[in-house]
C-alpha positions in Angstrom: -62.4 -37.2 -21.3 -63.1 -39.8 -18.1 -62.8 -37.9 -15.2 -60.1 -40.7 -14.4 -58.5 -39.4 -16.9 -58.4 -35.7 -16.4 -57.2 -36.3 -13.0 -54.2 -38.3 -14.4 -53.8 -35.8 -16.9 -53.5 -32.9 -14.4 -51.0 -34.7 -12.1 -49.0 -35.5 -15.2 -48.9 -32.0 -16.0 -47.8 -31.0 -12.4 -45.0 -33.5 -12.0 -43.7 -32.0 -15.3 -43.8 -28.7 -14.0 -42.5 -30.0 -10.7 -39.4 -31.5 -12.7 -39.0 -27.9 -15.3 -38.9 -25.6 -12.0 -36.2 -28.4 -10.1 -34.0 -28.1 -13.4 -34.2 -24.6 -14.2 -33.4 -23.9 -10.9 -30.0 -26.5 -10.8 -29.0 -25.1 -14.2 -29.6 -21.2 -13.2 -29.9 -20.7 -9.6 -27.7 -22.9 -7.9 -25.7 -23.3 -11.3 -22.9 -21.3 -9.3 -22.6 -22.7 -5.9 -22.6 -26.3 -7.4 -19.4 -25.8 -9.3 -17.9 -23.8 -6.8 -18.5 -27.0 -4.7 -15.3 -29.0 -4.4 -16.7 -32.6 -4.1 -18.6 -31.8 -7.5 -16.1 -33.6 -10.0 -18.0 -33.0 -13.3 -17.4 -29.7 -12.6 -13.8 -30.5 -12.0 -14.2 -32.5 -15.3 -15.2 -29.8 -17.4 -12.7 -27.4 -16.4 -9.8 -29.9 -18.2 -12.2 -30.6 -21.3 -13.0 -27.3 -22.1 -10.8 -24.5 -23.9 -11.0 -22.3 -21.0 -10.9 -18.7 -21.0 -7.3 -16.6 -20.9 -6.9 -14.4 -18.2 -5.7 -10.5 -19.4 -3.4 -8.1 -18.2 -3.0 -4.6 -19.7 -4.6 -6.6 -23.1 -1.9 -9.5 -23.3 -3.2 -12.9 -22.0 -1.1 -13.9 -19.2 -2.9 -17.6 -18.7 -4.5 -19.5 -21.8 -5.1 -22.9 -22.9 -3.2 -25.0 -26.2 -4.4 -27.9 -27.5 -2.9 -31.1 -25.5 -2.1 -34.9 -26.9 -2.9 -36.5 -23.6 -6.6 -37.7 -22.1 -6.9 -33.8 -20.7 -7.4 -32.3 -24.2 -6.0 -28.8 -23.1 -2.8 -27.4 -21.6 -2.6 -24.2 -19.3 0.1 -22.4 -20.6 1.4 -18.9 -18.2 3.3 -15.8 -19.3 6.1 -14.7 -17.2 4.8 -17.5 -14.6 7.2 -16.4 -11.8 5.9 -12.8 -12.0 2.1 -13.3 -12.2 2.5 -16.8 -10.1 0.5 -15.9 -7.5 -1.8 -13.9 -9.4 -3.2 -16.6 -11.6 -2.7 -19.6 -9.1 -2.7 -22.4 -11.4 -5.5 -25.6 -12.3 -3.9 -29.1 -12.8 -5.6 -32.3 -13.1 -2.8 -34.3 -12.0 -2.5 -32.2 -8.7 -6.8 -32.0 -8.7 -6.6 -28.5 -7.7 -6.6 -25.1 -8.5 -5.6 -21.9 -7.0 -5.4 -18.0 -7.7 -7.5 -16.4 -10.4 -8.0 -19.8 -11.9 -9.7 -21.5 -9.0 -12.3 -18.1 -7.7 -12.8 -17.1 -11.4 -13.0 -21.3 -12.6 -17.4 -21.0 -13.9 -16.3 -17.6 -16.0 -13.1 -19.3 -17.6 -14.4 -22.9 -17.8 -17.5 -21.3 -19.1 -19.9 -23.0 -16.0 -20.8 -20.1 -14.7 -24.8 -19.1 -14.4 -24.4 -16.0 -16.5 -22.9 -18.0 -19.0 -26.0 -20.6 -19.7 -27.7 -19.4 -22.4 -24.1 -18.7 -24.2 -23.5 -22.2 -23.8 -26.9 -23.4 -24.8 -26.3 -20.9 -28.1 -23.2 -23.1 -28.6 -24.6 -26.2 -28.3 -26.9 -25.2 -30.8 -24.9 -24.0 -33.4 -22.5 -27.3 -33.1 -19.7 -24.9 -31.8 -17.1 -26.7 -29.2 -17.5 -25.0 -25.7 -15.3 -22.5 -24.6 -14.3 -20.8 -21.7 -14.7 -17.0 -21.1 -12.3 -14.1 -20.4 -11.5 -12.6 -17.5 -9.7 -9.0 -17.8 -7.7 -8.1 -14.3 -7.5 -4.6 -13.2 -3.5 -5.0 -12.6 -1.1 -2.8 -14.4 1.6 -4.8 -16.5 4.0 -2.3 -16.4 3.5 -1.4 -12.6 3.7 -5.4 -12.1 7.2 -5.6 -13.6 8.0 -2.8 -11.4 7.1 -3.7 -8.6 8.3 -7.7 -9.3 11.9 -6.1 -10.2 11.7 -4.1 -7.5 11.3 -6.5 -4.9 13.7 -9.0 -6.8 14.7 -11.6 -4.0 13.6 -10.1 -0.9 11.3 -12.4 0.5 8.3 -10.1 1.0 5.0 -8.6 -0.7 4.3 -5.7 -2.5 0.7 -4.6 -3.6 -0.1 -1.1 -5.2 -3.7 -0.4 -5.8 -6.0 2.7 -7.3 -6.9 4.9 -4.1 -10.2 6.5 -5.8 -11.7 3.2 -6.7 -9.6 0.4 -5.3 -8.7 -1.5 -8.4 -5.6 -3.2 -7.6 -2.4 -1.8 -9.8 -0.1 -4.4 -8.9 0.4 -7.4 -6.4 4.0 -8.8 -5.9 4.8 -11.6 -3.6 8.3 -13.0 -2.9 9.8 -16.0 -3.2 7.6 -16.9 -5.9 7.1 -20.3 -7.8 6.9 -21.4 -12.2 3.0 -22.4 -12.6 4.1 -23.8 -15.9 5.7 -26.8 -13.7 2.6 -27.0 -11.7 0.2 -26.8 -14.9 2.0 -30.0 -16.4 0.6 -33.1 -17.3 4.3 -34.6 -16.4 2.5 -36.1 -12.9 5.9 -37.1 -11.4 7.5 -34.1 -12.0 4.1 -31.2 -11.3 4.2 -33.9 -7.7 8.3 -33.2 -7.2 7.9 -29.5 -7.4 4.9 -29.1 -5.7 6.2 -31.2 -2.9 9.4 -29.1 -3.2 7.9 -25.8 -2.4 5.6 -27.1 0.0 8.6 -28.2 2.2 10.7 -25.2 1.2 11.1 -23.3 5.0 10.4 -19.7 2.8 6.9 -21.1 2.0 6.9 -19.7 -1.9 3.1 -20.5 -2.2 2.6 -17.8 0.5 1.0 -14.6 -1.2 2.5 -12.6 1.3 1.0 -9.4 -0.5 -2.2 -10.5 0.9 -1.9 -13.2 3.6 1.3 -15.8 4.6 2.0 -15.7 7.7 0.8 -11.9 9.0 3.7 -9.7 10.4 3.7 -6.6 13.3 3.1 -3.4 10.9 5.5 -1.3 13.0 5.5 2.0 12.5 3.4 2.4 9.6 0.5 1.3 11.7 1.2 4.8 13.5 -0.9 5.9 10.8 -4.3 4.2 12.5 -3.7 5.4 16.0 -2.8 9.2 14.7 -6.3 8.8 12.6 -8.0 7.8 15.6 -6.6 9.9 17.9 -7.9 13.2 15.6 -11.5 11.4 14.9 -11.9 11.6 18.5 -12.1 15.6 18.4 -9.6 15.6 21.5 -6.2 15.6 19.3 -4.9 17.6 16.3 -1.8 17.1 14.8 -0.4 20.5 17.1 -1.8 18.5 20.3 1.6 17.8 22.4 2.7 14.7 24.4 5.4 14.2 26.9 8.3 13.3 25.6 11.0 11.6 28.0 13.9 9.2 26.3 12.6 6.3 28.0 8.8 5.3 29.0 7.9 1.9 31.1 4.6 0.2 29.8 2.0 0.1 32.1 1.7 -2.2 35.2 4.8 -3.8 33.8 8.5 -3.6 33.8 9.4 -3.4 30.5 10.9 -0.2 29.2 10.3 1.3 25.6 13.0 3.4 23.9 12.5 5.5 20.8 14.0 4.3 17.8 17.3 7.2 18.3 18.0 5.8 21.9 17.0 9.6 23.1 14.0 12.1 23.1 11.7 12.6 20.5 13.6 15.8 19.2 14.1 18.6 21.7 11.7 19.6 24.4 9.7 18.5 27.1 6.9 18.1 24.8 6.6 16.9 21.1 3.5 17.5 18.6 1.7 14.4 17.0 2.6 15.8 13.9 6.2 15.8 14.6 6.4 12.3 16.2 4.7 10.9 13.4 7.8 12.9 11.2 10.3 11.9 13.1 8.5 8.6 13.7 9.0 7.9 17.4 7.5 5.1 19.5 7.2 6.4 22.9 5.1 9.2 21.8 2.7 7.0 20.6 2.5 4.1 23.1 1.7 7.0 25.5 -1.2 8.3 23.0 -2.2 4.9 22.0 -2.9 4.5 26.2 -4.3 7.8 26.6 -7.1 6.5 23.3 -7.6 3.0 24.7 -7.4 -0.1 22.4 -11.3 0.4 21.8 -11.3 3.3 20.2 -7.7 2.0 17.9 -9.6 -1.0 17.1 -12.4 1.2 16.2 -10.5 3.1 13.9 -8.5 0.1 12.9 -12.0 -1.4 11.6 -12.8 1.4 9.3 -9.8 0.5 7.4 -10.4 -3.2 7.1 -9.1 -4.7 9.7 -10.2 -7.7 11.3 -12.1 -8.1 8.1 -11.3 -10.7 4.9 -11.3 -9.3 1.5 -12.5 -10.8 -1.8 -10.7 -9.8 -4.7 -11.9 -11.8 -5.5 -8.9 -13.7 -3.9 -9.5 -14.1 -0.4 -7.2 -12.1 2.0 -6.2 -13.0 5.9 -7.4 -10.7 7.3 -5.2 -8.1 9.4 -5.7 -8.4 13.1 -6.3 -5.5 16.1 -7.6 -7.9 18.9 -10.2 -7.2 21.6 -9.7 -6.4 25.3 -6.1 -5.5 25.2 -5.0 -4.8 28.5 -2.8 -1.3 28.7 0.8 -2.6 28.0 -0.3 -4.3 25.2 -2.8 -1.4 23.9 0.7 0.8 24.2 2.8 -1.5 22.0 0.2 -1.5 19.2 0.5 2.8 19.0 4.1 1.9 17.2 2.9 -1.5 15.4 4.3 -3.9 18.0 2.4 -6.5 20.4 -0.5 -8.5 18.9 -1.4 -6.8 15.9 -0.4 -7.7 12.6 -1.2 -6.9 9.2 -0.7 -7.7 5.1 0.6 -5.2 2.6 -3.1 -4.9 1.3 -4.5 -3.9 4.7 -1.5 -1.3 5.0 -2.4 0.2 1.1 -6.3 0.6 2.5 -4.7 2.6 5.4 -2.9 5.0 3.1 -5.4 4.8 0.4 -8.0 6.0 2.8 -6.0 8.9 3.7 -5.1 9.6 0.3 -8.9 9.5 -0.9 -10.0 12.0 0.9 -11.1 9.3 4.0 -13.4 7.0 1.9 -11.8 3.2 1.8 -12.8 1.5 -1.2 -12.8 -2.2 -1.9 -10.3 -3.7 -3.1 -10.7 -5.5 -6.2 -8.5 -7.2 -9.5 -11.4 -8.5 -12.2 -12.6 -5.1 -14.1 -15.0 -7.9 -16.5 -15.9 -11.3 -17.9 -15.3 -11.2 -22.1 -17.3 -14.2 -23.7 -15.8 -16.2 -26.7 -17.6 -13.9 -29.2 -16.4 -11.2 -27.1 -19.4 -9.5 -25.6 -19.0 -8.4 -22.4 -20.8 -10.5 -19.6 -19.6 -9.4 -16.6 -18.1 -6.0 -15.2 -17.3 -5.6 -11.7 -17.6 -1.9 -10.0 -15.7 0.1 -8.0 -17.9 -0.3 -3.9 -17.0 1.9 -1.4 -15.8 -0.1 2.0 -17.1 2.9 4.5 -15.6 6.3 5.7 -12.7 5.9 8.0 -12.1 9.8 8.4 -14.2 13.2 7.8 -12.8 15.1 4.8 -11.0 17.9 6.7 -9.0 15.5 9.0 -8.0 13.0 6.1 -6.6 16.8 4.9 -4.1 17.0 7.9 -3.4 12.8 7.7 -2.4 13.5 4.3 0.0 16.7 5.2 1.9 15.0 8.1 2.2 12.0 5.6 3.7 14.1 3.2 6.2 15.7 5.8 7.0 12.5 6.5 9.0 11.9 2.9 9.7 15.5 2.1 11.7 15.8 5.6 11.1 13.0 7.7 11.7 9.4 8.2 10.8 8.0 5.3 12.6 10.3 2.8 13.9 7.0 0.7 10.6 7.0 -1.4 11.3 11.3 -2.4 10.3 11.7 -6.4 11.7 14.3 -7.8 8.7 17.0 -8.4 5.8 15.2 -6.7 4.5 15.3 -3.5 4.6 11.6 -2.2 3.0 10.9 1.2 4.3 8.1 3.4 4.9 6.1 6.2 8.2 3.7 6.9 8.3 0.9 9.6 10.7 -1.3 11.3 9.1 -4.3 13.5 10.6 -6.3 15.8 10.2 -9.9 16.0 12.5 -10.6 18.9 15.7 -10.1 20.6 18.2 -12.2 17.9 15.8 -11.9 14.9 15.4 -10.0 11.8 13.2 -7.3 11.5 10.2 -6.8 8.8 10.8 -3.8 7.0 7.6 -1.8 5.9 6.6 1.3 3.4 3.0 2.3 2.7 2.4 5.8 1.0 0.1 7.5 -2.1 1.6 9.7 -4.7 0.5 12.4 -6.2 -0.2 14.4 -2.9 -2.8 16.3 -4.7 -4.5 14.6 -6.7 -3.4 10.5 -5.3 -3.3 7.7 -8.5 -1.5 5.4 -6.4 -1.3 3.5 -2.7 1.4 1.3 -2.4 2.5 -1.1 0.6 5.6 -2.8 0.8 6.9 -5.9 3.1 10.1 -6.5 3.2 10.6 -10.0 5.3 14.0 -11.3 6.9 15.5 -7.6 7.8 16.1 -7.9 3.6 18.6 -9.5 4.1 20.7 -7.5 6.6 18.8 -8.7 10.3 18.5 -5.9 12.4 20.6 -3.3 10.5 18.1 -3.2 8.1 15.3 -0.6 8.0 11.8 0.6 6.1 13.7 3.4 4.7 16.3 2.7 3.0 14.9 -1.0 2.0 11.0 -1.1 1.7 10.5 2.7 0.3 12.5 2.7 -2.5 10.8 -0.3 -3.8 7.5 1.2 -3.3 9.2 5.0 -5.0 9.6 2.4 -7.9 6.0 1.4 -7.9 4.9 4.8 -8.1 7.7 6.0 -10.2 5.6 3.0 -12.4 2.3 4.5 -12.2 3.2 7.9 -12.7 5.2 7.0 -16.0 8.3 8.3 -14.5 
């Protein structure tokens, strides 16, 4: 061999290897990111080609594929659309889009995904069609028709979710929408009702369980500033505060009443314990000021807030600005002002509480089941951080359970269990309706179960309305569910 030759042979050889390390790392690497991208049609393509995977609930398939007559081969066909609506989402090639389960778990079901490419070079081989894989939620059916009867036509969200690990039980939102009609290949009538719920003022496609538009927690956020306020090592739930019947915010001229009109019970003073009970506001707007919105944002943050989740559904994240001056600072210690939060953010705060002051992640794929059903994919339980020592979750967890057994949010009492809780009634204004909030754990003692309820509109009844008797018996359902009560 010319030396001519051996030259051209050796850059041969490297432009070959050049070309096998480009493609391997396309087809393995970046297989992921490119068909997550959305200008990357083929991938688009595929997903309408291929038999895609069914998505699973409590071993039923809630979401699979039928053989269709038309140019897109396949048919998404839903189970109970309007209860798992906003679970699954929906994928349409008439529409071009996807949402839900379908569109952040599309590689696993349309079988694109990197994990998935030597199953589908397997199939290639063998002269087997491609197929999609399965993905297996963590949600509860029966704790999912609970909470969707529960909530019935209350515009509002519900989400129940495992305290120990953070799978999510359940997630409800209301009004909800048929993805059957938005899976058709009928494109005048999938663009009429799509168009029709995007105009519709009570925005259906909102998954108000986890984003929408992001309401005042109320009361329930109480929760956060007592947690802060006995992290700091200056409170416990005995520390006392004064307790007039009326109490003007800071540098301002705006006067706060407690929920009663009057005192916070009798006495001068009142306990954190028992103002958390009772669930009074002036109480803690005076704390909340005494803390400083540093220290409640904080303490917010270690339950999530200010922070998106992936479940992987992407959540809004719950908001407790910066630099809140002191009138503001005092509104957020009952829930008012500029924070706001989604039922998901509100179940972290109780399921913190409840497990023992560790906040999980929240998650709803447990794993990834190929066609020849070997497991590809399983997603663990992560811990989020510690939002409380051990011994102070403890006495979070006691007032909590005052709180239902003989306190303000006795509507979500089960008969024999120890159910700890939190109720909330936010205002939105001086003529409008309030939002109506639960969020509580059950068993006391050993918790299966955090729930958060929303209830939007004053449910129905404006400003007569309240978290007790409307969003804590939907979320005593909910656990009534998960208890198998």
């Amino acid at each position: 061999m010319t030396k001519e030759l051996r030259r051209l042979s050796i850059l041969m050889l490297g432009m070959f290897l050049a070309l096998f390390a480009a493609t391997s790392w396309i087809q393995v690497v970046d297989a992921d990111a490119l068909a997550r991208n959305p200008g990357n049609t083929r991938a688009l393509y595929d997903s309408y080609q291929v038999q895609r995977g069914s998505i699973i609930v409590s071993g039923s398939a809630i979401a699979t594929s039928v053989a269709s007559n038309d140019v897109y081969s396949w048919q998404r066909v839903y189970t109970d659309a309007d209860m798992w609506g906003h679970v699954t989402g929906w994928i349409n090639p008439v529409l071009g889009s996807a949402t839900g389960i379908e569109q952040s778990m599309n590689q696993a079901l349309s079988g694109t995904a990197g994990s998935q490419f030597l199953a589908r070079i397997e199939r290639i081989i063998s002269g087997q069609p491609p197929r999609g894989s399965n993905v297996v939620l963590t949600l509860d059916a029966a704790v999912q028709r609970a909470a969707f009867d529960a909530l019935g036509d209350l515009q509002g969200g519900v989400i129940a979710i495992d305290p120990r690990t953070g799978r999510v039980l359940a997630m409800v939102s209301s009004p909800d929408f048929d993805t059957n009609l938005l899976a058709s290949h009928d494109a005048p009538a999938v663009n009429a009702y799509y168009d029709g719920l995007v105009a519709d003022p009570a925005n259906p496609l909102f998954d108000r369980s986890i984003g929408g538009d992001l309401n005042p927690p109320g009361s329930t956020f109480k929760l956060v500033v007592a947690s802060a306020a006995l992290a700091s090592g200056d409170y416990t739930p005995e520390s006392t505060l004064p307790n007039p019947a009326r109490y003007r915010l800071p540098q301002s001229s705006s006067v706060v009443f407690n929920a009663s009109g009057g005192t916070c019970g009798p006495g001068a003073e009142v306990t954190i314990a028992d103002a958390l009970r009772i669930s009074c506001n002036i109480p803690f707007a005076e704390l909340a000021v005494e803390l400083g919105d540093t220290a409640i944002r904080e303490e917010a943050e270690k339950y999530g807030f200010n922070v998106p989740f992936e479940l992987p559904l992407v959540s809004t994240p719950s908001s407790y600005p910066r630099a809140l001056d002191d009138p503001q600072t005092a509104l957020t210690g009952f829930g008012q002002g500029q924070v706001t939060a989604t039922p998901l953010q509100m179940a972290m705060v109780s399921a913190g509480i409840a497990n023992e002051g560790v906040v999980m992640n929240p998650h709803m794929v447990d794993r990834v089941i190929g066609p020849d059903l070997s497991v590809q994919q399983v997603f663990e339980d992560t811990e989020f951080g510690r939002a409380l020592d051990e011994d102070l979750a403890a006495e979070m967890r006691a007032m909590m359970v005052a709180n239902v057994s003989s306190g303000a949010a006795s509507g979500a009492r089960i008969d024999g269990v120890d159910v700890g809780g939190k109720t909330g009634t936010a205002e939105n204004g001086a003529a409008q309706p309030y939002t109506l909030w639960f969020t509580g754990f059950a068993p006391a003692d050993d918790p299966q179960v955090a729930v958060a309820v929303v209830v939007e509109d004053g449910g129905g009844q404006n400003q007569s309305g309240s978290g007790n008797t409307i969003a804590a018996p939907i979320a005593k359902k909910v656990m009534e569910a998960v208890l198998g009560r």
